[in-house]
Every structure is written in C-alpha cells, then in structure tokens.
N, C-alpha and C positions, 0 to 999 in steps of 0.2 A: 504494500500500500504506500504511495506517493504521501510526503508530510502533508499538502497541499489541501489533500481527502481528507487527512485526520482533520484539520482544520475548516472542512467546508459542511462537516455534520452539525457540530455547536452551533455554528454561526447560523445553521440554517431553523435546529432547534427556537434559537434565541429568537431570529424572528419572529415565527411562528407564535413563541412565548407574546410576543409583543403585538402581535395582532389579537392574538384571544383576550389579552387585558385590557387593551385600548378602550372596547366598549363601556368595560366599567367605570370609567373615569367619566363619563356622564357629564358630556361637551353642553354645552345649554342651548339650546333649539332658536330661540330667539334673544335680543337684547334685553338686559335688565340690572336693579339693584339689589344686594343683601343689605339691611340695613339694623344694624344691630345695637338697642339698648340697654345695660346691663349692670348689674351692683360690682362692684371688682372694690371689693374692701370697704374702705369710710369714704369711697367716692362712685360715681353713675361716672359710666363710659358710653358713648355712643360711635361707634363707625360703621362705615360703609365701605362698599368697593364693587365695583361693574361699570356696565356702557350703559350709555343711553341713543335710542334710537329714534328720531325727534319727527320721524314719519308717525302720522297720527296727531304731533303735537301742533298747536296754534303759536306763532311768536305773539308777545303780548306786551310791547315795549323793554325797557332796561331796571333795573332795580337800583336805588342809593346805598351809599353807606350803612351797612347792619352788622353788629354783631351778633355773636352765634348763639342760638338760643332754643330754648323749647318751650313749646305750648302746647302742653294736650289738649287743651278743652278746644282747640281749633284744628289738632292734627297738624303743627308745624312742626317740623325739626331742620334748624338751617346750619349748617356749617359753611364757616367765613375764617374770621370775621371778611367779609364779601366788599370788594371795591366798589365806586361809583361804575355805572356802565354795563356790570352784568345782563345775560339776557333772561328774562321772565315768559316761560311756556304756558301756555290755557290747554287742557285736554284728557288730564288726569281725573280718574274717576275712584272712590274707595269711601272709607268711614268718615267721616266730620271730624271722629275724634278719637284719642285715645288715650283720654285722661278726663281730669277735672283742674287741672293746674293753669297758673297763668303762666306771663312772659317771664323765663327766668334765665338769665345769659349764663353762658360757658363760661368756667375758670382760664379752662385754652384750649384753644384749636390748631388742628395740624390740616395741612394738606390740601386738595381742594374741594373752592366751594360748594353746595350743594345746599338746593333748600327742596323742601315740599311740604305744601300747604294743604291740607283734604279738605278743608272747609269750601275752599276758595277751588281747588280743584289746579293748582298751578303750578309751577317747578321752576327753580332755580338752579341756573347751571352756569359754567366757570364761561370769565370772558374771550370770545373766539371760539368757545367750545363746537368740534365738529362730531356728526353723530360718527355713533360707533364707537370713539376714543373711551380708551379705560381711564377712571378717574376713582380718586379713593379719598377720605380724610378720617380724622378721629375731634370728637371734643369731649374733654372730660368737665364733671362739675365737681370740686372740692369739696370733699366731707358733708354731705347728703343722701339721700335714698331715694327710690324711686317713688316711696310715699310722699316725703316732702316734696318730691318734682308736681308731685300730682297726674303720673303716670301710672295707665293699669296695665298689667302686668298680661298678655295677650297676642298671639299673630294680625297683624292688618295686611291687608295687601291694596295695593294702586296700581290700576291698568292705565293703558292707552293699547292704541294704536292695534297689532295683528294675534294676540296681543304682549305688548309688551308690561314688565310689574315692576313694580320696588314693593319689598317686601319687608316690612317695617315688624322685627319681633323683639318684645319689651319683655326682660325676664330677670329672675333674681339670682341670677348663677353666669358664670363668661358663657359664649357660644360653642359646641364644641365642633370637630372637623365635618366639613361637610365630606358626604361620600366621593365628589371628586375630588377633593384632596387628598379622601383614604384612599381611594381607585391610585393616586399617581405614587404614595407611598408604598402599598403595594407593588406597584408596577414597577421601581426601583427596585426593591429585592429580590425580583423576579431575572430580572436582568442581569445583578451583581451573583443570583444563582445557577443561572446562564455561563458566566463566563468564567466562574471559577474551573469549568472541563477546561475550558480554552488557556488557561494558564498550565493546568497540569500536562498539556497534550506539548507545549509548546517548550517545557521543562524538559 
C-alpha cells in the first residue's frame, strides 16, 4: 500500500465526519435577533447579537441623542448610548410589553446600537446600518434585579417581514449554549477525532 492511501482513508472519513454534523449546527433559515435579559449577580445584563433584514421594515426618519435604557411597560430595550442621526424602522409586530417598569438607563453599554420598541412597533438600528450585517452589544444595570427593572421574567418574540424575529427572553439565571453553538463544539471534537489516525498513520 502506497503512504498516499494510508492517508487518503482518514481524510476521507473526516469528511464524511463533517458533513453528517454540519446539519446539527442549525444555520438559521432567515435573519434575526437573540436578545437576552438576565440577573448575573447584584446586576441585570442585557445582550444581543444577529442580522437584521430590513425587507418588511418601513424607514421612519432618524433618532436623537439617547441613552441606553429599558422600559417594560412599553417593551423598549435600546442599546446606545445611540448618536444623533440613527435610523428608526416602522414594521415590527409582538407584545406592548414586558414589564411594568418605567424609563430606567444602563450603568454601561458596549457595542452596537440597537433599540426596539413593541408599543410603538419600531427599531433602532446603528448608523449606515446595511441589512444582513451582524451586529451585537451588551448593557448592564448596576446592583439591581429584574424586579426593581420592573421586568417579567418571560419569552417575547417580534416579527416582521418573511418572517423575520428578535427574540427578546427575560430570565433569572445567564442564557445557556444554544444548540448551534453545541452542534459546532461538537463538530470540533469530531474533527480533532478524525485526525488523530492521521497523525499516527503519518508517524
């Protein structure tokens, strides 16, 4: 047998390995947000991360100077704090609310901006934002709970468009991996189990 062979079973294994796990990693069918509210100690965290795809959505002029805040009793949560000039979308459809709390700003914000309003039905999105682009941030509130926030503690979800969500979950514990994350951890060991033949063969 030619070394060539020994080495063209593994790699051919490996593939194969890598097509059968690919599915599980649960690619998301359309665009959209995670959007996560959460007790992490003596402080409320809030972040998100995904696309937005603005087919479906209405422009609806620019937003002013805001910092980052939350209102349940109107279903807002904006991460900023957000420059003059942002653009403000019409289109979004879900609950009024998910609380009873009023306007109460972030201690700090990371990353970028992002609003949405369920009362109002609207979104805020970074300036220039083009659809599709991934966009993420975090705000946290100092030494508070999600009682004091006047946040209830629940899934919401917000469409538009074919359709697309943000999916806003208020809970009393961090979030944990979603299964595409586990699908790619998996998918890595599977790999690195793959290739350990390929070292011994090449030994």
């Amino acid at each position: 047998m030619k070394p060539t062979e020994t080495l063209s079973r593994p790699r051919t294994r490996t593939i194969l390995g890598l097509l059968c796990i690919v599915p599980l990693c649960g690619v998301p069918a359309h665009a959209g947000v995670v959007l996560d509210v959460y007790q992490s100690g003596a402080n409320v965290v809030a972040s998100y991360s995904g696309t937005i795809d603005l087919s479906g959505l209405t422009y609806n002029g620019v937003d002013g100077v805001t910092p980052a805040y939350v209102w349940g009793a109107e279903a807002v949560l904006l991460f900023g704090p957000t420059v003059s000039g942002q653009p403000v979308y019409l289109g979004i459809s879900g609950p009024a609310s998910f609380g009873t709390g009023a306007v109460i700003a972030a201690s700090s914000s990371t990353g970028d901006t992002f609003g949405i309003g369920g009362l109002a039905g609207d979104m805020l999105l970074p300036l220039g934002y083009v659809s599709g682009t991934s966009i993420s941030g975090t705000d946290t509130w100092d030494s508070t709970t999600l009682a004091a926030l006047g946040l209830t503690v629940g899934d919401y979800s917000y469409t538009w468009g074919d359709p697309d969500t943000v999916n806003v979950v208020v809970n009393n514990t961090a979030p944990v991996p979603e299964p595409a994350s586990l699908g790619l951890v998996l998918l890595s060991l599977i790999v690195l189990a793959r290739l350990a033949p390929m070292r011994r063969s090449r030994v």
